[in-house]
C-alpha positions in Angstrom: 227.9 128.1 -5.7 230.6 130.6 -6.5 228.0 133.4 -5.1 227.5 131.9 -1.9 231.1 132.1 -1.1 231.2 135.1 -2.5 228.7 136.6 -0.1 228.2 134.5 3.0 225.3 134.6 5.6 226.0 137.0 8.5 226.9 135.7 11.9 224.7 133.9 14.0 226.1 136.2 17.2 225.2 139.4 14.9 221.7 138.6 14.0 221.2 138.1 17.9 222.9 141.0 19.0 220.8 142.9 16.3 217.4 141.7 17.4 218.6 141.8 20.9 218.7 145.8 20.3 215.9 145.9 18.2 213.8 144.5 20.6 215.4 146.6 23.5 214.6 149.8 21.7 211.4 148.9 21.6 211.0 147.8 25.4 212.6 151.6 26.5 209.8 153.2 23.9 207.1 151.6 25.6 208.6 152.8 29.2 208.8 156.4 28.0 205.1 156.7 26.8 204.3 155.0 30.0 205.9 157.7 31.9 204.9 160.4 29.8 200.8 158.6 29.6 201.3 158.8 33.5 202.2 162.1 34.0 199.7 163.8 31.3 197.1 161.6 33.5 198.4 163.0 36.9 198.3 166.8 35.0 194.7 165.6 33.8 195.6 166.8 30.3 192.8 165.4 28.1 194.1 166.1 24.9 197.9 164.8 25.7 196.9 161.7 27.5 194.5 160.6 24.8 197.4 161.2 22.4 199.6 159.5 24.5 197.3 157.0 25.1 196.8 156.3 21.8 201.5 156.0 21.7 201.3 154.1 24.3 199.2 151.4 23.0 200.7 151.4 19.8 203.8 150.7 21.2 202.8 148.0 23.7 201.6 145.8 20.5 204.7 146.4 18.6 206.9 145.7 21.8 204.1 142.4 22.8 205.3 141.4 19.1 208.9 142.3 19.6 209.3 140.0 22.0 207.7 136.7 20.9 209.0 137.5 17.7 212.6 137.9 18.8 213.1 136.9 22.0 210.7 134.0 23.1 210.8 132.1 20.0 214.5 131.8 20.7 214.9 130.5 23.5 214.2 127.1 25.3 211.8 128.9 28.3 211.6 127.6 32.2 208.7 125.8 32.9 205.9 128.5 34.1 207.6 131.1 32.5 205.7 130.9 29.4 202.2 131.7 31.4 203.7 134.5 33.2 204.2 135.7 29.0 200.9 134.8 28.0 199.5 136.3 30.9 200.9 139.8 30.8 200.6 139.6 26.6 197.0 139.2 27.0 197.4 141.7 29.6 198.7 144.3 27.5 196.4 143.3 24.4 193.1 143.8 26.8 194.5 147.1 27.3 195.2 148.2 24.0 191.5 146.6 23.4 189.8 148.9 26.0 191.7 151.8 25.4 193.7 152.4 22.3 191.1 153.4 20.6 189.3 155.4 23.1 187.9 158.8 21.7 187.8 160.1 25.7 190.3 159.8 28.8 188.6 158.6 31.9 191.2 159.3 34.1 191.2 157.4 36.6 189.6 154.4 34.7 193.2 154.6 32.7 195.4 155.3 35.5 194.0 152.3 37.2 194.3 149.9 34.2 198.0 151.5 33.7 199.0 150.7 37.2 198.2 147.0 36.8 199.7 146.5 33.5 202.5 148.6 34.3 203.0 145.9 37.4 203.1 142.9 35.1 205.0 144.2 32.1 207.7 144.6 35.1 207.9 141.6 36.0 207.8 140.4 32.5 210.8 142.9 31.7 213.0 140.9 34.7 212.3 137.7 32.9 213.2 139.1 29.4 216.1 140.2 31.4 217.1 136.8 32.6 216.7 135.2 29.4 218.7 137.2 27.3 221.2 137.4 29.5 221.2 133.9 29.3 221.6 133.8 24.8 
């Protein structure tokens, strides 16, 4: 018992904050290799886009994961907000299906797919917004 005392749990307030970063960290990862993915498209780099394809969805599973993990499992969501969150994760997983392991860049087959995705993760990032603003 004397340990416990001795060594108490952290603050409730901390372990948010904590995952709050974490999981912001992660959101402003995926946004750079989107913008980076876009403009090696535009320059029609093949071997940088394919590698920053390859970033990119790596980084859209560990931020899809992120956030049920650390946000959405926290909080008590608005009704219809959870399909707008199970519509863009299975979004972003269908991409990272068709593409992240893609051994060529098609172009504009990519660019197209990003620009839809990249539509619905932002309105998924104003609602992640909204609800940790409201922890």
């Amino acid at each position: 018992m004397e340990t416990v005392a001795r060594y108490p749990r952290p603050a409730a307030d901390r372990y948010v904050a904590e995952a709050d970063r974490s999981f912001i960290s992660c959101r402003q990862k995926l946004i750079s290799y989107l913008v980076k993915l876009n403009d090696a498209l535009d320059a029609q780099l093949p071997d940088l886009s394919q590698a920053l394809l390859r970033r990119f969805c790596n980084a859209l599973v560990d931020y899809l994961s992120e956030g049920h993990f650390r946000v959405f499992q926290r909080v008590s969501l608005p009704a219809g907000t959870y399909a707008l969150i199970e519509a863009t994760t299975e979004a972003g997983m269908t991409f990272n299906d068709r593409f992240g392991g893609a051994h060529s860049v098609a172009f504009d087959e990519v660019r197209g797919a990003l620009e839809v995705l990249a539509r619905a993760l932002s309105e998924r990032f104003e609602l992640e917004d909204e609800l940790l603003g409201a922890l």
